[in-house]
C-alpha positions in Angstrom: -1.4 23.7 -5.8 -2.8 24.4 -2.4 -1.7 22.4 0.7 -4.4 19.7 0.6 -3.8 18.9 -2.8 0.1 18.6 -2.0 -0.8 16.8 1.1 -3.1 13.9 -0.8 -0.4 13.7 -3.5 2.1 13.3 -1.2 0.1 10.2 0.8 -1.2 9.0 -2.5 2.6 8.8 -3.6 3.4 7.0 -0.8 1.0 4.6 -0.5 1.7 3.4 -3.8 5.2 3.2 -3.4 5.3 1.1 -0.4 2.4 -1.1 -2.6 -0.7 -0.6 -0.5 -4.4 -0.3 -1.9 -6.4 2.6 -0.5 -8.6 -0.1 1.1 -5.7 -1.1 3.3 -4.8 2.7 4.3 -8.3 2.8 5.2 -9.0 -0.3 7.3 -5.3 0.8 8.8 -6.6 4.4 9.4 -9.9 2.9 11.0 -11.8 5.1 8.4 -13.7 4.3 5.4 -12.0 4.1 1.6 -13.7 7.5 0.7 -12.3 9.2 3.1 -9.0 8.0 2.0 -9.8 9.1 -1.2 -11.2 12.1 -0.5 -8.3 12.9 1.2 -5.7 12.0 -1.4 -7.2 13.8 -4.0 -7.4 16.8 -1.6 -10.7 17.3 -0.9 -10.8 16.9 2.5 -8.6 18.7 5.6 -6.1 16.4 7.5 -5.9 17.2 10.9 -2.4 17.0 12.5 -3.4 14.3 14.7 -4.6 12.1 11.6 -1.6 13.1 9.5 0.7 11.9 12.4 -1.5 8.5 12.0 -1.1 8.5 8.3 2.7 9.0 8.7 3.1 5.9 11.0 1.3 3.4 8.7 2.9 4.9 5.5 6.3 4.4 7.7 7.7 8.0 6.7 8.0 11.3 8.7 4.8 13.7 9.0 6.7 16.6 7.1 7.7 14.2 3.8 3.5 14.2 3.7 3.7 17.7 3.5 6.7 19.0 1.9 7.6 15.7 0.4 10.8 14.5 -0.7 14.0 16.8 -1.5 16.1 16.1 -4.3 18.9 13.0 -3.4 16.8 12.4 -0.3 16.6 8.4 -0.1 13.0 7.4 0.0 12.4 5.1 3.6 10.8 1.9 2.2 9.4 0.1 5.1 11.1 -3.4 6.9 9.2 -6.6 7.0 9.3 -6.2 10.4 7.9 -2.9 10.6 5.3 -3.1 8.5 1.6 -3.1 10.0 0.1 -6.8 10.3 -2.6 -6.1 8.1 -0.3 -5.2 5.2 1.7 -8.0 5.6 -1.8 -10.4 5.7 -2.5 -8.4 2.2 0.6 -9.2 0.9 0.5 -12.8 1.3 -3.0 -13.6 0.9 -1.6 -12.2 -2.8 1.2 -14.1 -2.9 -0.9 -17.2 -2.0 -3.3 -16.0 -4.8 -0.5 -16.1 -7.5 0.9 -19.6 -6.2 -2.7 -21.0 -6.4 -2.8 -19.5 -10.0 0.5 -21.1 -11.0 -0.2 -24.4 -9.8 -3.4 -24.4 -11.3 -1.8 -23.9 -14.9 1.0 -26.3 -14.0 -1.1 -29.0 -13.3 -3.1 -28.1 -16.4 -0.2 -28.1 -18.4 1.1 -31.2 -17.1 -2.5 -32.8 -17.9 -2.1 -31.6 -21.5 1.6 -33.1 -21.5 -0.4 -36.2 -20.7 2.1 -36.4 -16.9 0.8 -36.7 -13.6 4.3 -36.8 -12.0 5.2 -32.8 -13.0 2.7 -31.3 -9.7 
């Protein structure tokens, strides 16, 4: 496997460990999704300079993008606090999402249970 392919697994590893869509990297980045892409599947060159950027919004050292992870090295997984605003909008625009959802089927449910006290 050559060094951009390595590199883009690495980042694409990362990214979905810490839980982030490659739309988010991107708007994070300031570049387009396609890019991102493009770049995780390892056909594109990352320039020091961007992989220095990627590192600081996937919260993990520039060289773990390249070499990646060592046996019994403990993976960083990112604070609340240190996580970029927009991932933190995603994250509870989400969370809102799956409240909305449940509160739908609870009142639904409660409408079929004939209560209007449950919601």
């Amino acid at each position: 496997m050559d060094l951009k392919h390595l590199v883009g697994r690495n980042i694409q590893r990362r990214r979905e460990f810490i839980g982030i869509k490659q739309e988010t990297l991107a708007r994070l980045l300031g570049i387009s999704s396609a890019a991102v892409s493009q770049i995780e599947n390892g056909h594109s060159d990352v320039s020091l300079s961007r992989l220095a950027q990627v590192a600081e919004v996937l919260q993990v050292a520039p060289d773990q993008l390249v070499f990646g992870l060592q046996d019994g090295q403990q993976v960083n997984t990112p604070s609340v606090d240190s996580m970029p605003y927009l991932l933190l909008a995603e994250r509870t625009t989400e969370l809102t999402s799956v409240v909305v959802h449940l509160a739908e089927r609870l009142t639904k449910l409660a409408e079929l249970m004939g209560r209007s006290d449950v919601v």
